[in-house]
PAZAPA-4460 file (N, C-alpha, C; in steps of 0.05 Angstrom, whole numbers, plus 32768, in hexadecimal, padded with zeros to 4 digits):
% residues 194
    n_x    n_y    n_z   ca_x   ca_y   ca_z    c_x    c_y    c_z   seq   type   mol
   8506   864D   8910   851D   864A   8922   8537   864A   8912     1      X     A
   854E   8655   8919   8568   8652   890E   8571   863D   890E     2      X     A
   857B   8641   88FA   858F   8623   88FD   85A6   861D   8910     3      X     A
   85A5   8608   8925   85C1   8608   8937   85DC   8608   8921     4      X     A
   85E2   861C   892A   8609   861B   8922   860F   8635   8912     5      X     A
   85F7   863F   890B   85FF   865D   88F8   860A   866F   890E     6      X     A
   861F   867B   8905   8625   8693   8915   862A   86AC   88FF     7      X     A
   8628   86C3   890C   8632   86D5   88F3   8651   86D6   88E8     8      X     A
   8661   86C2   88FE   8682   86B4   88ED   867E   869C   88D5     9      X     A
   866E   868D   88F0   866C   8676   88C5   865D   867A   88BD    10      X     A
   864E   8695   88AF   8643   8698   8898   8651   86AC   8886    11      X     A
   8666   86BF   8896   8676   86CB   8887   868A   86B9   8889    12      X     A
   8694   86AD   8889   86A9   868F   8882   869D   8684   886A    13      X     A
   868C   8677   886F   8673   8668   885B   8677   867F   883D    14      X     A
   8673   8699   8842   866E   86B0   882D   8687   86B1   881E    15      X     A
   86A4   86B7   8836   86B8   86B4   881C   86BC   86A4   8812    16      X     A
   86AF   8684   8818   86BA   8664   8805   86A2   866F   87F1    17      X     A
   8694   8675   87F5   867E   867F   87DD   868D   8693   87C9    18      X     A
   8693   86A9   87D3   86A3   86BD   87C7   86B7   86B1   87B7    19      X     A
   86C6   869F   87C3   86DF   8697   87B7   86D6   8685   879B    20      X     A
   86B9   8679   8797   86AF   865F   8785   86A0   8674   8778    21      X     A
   8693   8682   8783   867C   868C   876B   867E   86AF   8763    22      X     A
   8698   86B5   8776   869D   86DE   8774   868B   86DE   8783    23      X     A
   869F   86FA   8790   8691   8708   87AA   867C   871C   87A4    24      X     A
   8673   871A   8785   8661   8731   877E   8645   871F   8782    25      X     A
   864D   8706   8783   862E   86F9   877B   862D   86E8   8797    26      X     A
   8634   86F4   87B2   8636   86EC   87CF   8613   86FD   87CD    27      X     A
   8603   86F6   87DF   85EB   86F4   87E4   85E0   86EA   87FF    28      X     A
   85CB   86F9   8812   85C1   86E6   8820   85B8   86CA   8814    29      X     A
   85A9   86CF   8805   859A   86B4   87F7   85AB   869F   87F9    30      X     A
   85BF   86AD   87E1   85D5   869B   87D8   85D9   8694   87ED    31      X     A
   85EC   8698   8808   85F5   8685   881D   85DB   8677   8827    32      X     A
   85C1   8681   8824   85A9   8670   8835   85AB   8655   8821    33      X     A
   85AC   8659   880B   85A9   863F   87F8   85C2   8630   87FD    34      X     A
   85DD   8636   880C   85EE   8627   8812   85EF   8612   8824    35      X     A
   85DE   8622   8835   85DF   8614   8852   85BC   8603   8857    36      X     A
   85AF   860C   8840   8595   85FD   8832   857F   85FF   884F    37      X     A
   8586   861A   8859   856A   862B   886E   8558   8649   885C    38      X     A
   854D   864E   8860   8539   8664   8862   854B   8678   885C    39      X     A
   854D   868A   8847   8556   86A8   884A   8559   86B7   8870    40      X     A
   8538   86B1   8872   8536   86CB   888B   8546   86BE   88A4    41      X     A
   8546   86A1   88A1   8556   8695   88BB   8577   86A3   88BA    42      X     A
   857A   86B0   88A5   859B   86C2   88A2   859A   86D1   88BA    43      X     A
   8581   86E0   88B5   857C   86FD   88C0   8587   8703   88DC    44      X     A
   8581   86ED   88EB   8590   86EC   8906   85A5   86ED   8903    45      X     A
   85B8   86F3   88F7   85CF   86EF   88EC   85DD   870B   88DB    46      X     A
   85D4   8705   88CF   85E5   8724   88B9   85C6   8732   88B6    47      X     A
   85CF   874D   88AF   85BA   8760   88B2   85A4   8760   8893    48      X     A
   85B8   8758   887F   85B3   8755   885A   85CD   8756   884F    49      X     A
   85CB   874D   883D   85E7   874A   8829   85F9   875C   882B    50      X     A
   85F6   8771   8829   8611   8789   8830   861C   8780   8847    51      X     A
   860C   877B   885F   861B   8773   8879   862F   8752   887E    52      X     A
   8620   8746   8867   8630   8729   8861   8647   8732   884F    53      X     A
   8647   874A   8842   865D   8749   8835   8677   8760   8843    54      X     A
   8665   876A   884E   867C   8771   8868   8685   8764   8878    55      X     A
   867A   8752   8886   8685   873C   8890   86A2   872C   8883    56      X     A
   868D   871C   886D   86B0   8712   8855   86BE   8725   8854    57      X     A
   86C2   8740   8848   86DB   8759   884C   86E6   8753   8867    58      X     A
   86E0   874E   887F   86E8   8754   8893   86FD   873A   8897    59      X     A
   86ED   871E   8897   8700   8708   888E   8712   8704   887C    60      X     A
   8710   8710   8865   8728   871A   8853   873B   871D   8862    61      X     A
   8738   8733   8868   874D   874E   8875   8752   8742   8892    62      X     A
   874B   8732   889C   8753   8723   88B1   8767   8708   88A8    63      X     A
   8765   86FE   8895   8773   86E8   888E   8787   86F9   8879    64      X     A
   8786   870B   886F   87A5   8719   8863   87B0   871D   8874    65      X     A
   87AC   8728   888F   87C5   8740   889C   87C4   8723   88A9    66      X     A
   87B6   8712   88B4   87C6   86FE   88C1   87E3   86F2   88AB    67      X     A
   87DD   86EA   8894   87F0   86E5   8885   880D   86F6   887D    68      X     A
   87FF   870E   887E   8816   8729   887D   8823   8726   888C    69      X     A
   8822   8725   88A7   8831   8725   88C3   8839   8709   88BA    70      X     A
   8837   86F7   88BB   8844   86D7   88B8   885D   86E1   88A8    71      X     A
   8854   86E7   8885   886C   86ED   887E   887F   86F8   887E    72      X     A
   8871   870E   8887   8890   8729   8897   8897   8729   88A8    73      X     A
   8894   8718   88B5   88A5   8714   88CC   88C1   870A   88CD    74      X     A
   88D1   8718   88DA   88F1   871F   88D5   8901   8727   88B9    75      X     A
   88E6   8729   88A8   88EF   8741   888D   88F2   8757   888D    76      X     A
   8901   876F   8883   88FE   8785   887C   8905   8786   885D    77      X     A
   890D   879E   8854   890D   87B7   883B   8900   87A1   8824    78      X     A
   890E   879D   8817   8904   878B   87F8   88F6   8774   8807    79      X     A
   8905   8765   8815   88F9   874A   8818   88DE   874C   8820    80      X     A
   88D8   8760   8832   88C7   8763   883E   88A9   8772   882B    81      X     A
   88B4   8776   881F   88A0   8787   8806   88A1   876E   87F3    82      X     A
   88B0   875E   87EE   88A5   874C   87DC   888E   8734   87EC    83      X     A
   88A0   8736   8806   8886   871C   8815   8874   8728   8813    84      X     A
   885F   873D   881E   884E   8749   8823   8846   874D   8803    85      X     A
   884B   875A   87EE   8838   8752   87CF   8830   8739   87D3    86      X     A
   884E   8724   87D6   8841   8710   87CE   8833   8701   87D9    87      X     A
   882B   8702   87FC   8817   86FB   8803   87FE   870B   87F4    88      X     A
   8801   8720   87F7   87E2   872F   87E0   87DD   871B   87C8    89      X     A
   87F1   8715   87BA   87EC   870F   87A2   87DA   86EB   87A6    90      X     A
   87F1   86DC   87AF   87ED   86C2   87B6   87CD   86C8   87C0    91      X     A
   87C5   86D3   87DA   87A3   86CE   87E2   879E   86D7   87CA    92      X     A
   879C   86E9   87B5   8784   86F3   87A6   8783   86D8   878E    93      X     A
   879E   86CB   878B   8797   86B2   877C   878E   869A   8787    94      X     A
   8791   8691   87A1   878A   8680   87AC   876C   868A   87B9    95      X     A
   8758   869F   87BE   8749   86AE   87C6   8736   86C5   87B8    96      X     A
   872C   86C2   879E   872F   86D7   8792   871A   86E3   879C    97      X     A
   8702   86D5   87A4   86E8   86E4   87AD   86EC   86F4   87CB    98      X     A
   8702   86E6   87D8   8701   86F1   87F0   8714   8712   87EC    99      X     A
   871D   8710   87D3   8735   8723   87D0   872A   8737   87C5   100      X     A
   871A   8738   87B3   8706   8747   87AD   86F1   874B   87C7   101      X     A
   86ED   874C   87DF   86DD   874A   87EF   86F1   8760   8810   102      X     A
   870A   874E   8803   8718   876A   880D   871F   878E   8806   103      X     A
   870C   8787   87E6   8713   87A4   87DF   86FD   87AF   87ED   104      X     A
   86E8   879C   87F9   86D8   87AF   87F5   86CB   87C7   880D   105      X     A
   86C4   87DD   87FE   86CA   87F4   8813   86B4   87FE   8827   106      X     A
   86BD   8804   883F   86B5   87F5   8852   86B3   8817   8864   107      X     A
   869F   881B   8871   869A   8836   8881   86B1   883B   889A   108      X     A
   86B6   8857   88A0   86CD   8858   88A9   86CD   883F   88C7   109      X     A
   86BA   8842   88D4   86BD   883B   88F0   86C4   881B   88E6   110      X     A
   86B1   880F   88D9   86BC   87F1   88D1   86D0   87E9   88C8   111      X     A
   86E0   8800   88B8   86FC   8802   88AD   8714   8802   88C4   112      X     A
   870D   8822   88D5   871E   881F   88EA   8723   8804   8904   113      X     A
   870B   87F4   8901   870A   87D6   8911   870F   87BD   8908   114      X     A
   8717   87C1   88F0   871F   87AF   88DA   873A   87A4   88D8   115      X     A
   8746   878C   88CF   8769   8786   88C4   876F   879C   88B7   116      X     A
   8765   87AF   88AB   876C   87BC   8893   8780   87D4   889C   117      X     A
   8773   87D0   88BB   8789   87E3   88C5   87A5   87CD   88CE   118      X     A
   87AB   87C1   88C9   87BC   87AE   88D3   87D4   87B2   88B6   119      X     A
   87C0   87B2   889D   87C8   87AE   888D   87E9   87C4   8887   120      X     A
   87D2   87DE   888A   87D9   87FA   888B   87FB   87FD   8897   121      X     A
   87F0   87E8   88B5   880D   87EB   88C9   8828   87D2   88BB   122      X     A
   881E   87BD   88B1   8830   87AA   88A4   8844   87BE   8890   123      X     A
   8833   87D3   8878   883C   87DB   8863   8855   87F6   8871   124      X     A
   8848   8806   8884   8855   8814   8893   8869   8809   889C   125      X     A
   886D   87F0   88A7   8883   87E6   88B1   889D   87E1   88A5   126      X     A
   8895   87DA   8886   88A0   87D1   886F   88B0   87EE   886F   127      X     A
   889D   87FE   8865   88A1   881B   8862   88BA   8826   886D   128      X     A
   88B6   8825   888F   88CA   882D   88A4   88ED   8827   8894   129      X     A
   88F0   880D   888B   8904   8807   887F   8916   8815   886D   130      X     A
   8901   8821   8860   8905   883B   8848   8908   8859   8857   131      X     A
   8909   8859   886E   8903   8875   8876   88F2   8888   8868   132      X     A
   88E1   8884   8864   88C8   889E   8862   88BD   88A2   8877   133      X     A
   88BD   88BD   8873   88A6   88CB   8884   8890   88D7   887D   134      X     A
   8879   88E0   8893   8867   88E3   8888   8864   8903   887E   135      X     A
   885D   8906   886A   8841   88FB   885F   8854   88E6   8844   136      X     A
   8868   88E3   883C   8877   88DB   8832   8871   88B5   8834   137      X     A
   886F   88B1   8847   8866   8899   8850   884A   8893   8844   138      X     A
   8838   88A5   884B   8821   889E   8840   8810   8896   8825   139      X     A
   882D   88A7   881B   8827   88A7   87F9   8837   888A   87EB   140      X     A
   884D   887E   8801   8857   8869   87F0   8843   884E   87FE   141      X     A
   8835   8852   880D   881F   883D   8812   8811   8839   8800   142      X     A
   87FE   8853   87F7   87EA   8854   87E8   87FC   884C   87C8   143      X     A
   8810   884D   87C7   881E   8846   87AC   8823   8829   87AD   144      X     A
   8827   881A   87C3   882E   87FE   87CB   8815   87F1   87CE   145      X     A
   87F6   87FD   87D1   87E0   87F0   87D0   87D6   87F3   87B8   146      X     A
   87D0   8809   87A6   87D4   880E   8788   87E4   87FA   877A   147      X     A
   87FA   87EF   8777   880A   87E8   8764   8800   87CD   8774   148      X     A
   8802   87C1   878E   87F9   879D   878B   87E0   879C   877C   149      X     A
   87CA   87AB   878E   87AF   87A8   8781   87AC   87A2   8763   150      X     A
   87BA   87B7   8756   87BB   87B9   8736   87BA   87AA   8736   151      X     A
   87DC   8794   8731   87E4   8788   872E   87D1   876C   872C   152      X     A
   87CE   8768   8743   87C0   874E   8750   87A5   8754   8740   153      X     A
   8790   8767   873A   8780   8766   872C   8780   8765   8717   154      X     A
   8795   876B   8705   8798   8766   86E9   87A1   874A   86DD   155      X     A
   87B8   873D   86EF   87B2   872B   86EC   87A3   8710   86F8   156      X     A
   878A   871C   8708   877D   8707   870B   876A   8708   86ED   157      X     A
   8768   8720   86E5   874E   8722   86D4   8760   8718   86B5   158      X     A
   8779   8711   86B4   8784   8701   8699   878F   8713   8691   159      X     A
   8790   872E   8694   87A5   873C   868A   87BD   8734   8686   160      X     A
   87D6   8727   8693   87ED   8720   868D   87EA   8707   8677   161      X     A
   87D6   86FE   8678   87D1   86DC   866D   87DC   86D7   864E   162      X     A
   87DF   86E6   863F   87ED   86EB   8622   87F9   86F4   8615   163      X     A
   8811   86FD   862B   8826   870A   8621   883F   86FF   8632   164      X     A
   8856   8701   8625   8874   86F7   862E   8882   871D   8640   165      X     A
   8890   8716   8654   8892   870A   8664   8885   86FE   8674   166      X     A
   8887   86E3   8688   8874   86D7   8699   8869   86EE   86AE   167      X     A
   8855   86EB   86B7   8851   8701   86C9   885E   86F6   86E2   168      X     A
   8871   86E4   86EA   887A   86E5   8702   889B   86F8   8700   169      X     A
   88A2   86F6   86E7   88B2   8709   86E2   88AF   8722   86E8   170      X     A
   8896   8726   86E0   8890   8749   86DB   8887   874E   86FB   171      X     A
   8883   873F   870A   887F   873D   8729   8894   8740   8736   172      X     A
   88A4   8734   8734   88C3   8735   8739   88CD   874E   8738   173      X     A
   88CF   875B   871B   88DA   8773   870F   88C8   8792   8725   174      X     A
   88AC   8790   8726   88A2   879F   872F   88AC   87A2   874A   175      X     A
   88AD   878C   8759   88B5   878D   8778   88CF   879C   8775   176      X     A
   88DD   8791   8762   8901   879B   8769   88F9   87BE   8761   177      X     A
   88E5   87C9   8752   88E9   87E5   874B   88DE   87F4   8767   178      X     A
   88CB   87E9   876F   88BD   87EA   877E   88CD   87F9   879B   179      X     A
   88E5   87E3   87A3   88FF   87E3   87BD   890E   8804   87A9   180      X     A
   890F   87F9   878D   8928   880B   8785   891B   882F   8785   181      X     A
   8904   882D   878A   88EB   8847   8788   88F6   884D   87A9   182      X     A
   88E2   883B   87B6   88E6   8843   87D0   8902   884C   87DD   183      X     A
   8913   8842   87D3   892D   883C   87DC   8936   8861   87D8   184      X     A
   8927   8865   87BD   893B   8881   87B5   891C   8895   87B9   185      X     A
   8908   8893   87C5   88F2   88A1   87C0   88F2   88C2   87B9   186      X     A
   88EC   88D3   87AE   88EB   88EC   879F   88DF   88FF   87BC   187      X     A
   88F6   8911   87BD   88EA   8927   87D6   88D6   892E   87C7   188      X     A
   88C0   893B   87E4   88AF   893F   87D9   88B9   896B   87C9   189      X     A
   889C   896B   87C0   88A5   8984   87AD   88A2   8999   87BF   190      X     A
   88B3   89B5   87BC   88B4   89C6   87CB   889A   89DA   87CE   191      X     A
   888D   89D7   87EA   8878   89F2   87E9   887B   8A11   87E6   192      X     A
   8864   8A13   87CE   886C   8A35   87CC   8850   8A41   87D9   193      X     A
   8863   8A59   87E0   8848   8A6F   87F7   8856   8A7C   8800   194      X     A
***
């Protein structure tokens, strides 16, 4: 018999406080069965096997960023608005790291398209709007604005910045401002020949 109270929400809840203590690589049915101290197969009613528990956490990720995205940008635009939005990215992946890593992770289209991640997409676009780009022009300074936090935020979670002068909240600082001063002046695109 199951245990009263599992649902497939608090076990992917349960998974990112796991994620966040032990990495999202070593999230496991088991592992959460040994959390909650039931039977592996009593999961089963529940998540389908580990890939599906870790789609789950991605999905809570990406549900608790764009909720935070939208908190912060709200009544921001151009710079300000590009610095809130990193730095909500940045702040969850330090306060969150398993769940942040759980947001990279990649996810089949239909689950993608039903996901925050499209939320995400429309926050950065909005930012965007500020800058006037268009598309496809637009699309490329997204993918440059999810590129350069990610880096970022992954390098220095993994200690990269950790031994060298400047502080990395400087070099956080400095990136955002090139970042406005990029967008601000963005490069037409190059002329088609045919």
């Amino acid at each position: 018999m199951v245990r009263a109270g599992l649902t497939p929400e608090r076990l992917a809840r349960a998974g990112a406080e796991l994620a966040d203590e032990v990495g999202f690589d070593q999230v496991t049915v088991s592992a959460l069965a040994r959390r909650f101290d039931v039977k592996v197969a009593s999961l089963y009613s529940h998540v389908r096997n580990s890939q599906d528990l870790r789609t789950r956490i991605a999905l809570v990720a990406l549900e608790e960023l764009a909720d935070r995205g939208a908190a912060a940008l709200a009544g921001r635009a151009g710079k300000d608005a590009l610095a809130a939005l990193g730095g909500v990215y940045r702040d969850y992946a330090r306060e969150h790291p398993g769940r942040w890593a759980a947001a990279q992770l990649r996810l089949d289209a239909a689950t993608a398209a039903a996901s925050a991640g499209v939320r995400h997409a429309g926050m950065t676009r909005a930012i965007l709007r500020g800058y006037d780009l268009a598309e496809p022009e637009q699309t490329h300074a997204v993918r440059l604005l999810g590129s350069v936090f990610n880096g970022y935020v992954g390098l220095e979670l993994g200690g990269g910045f950790d031994h060298s002068a400047p502080d990395s909240q400087e070099s956080w600082n400095r990136i955002v401002d090139a970042l406005d001063a990029l967008l601000r002046n963005w490069p037409a695109p190059p002329e088609r020949q045919g």
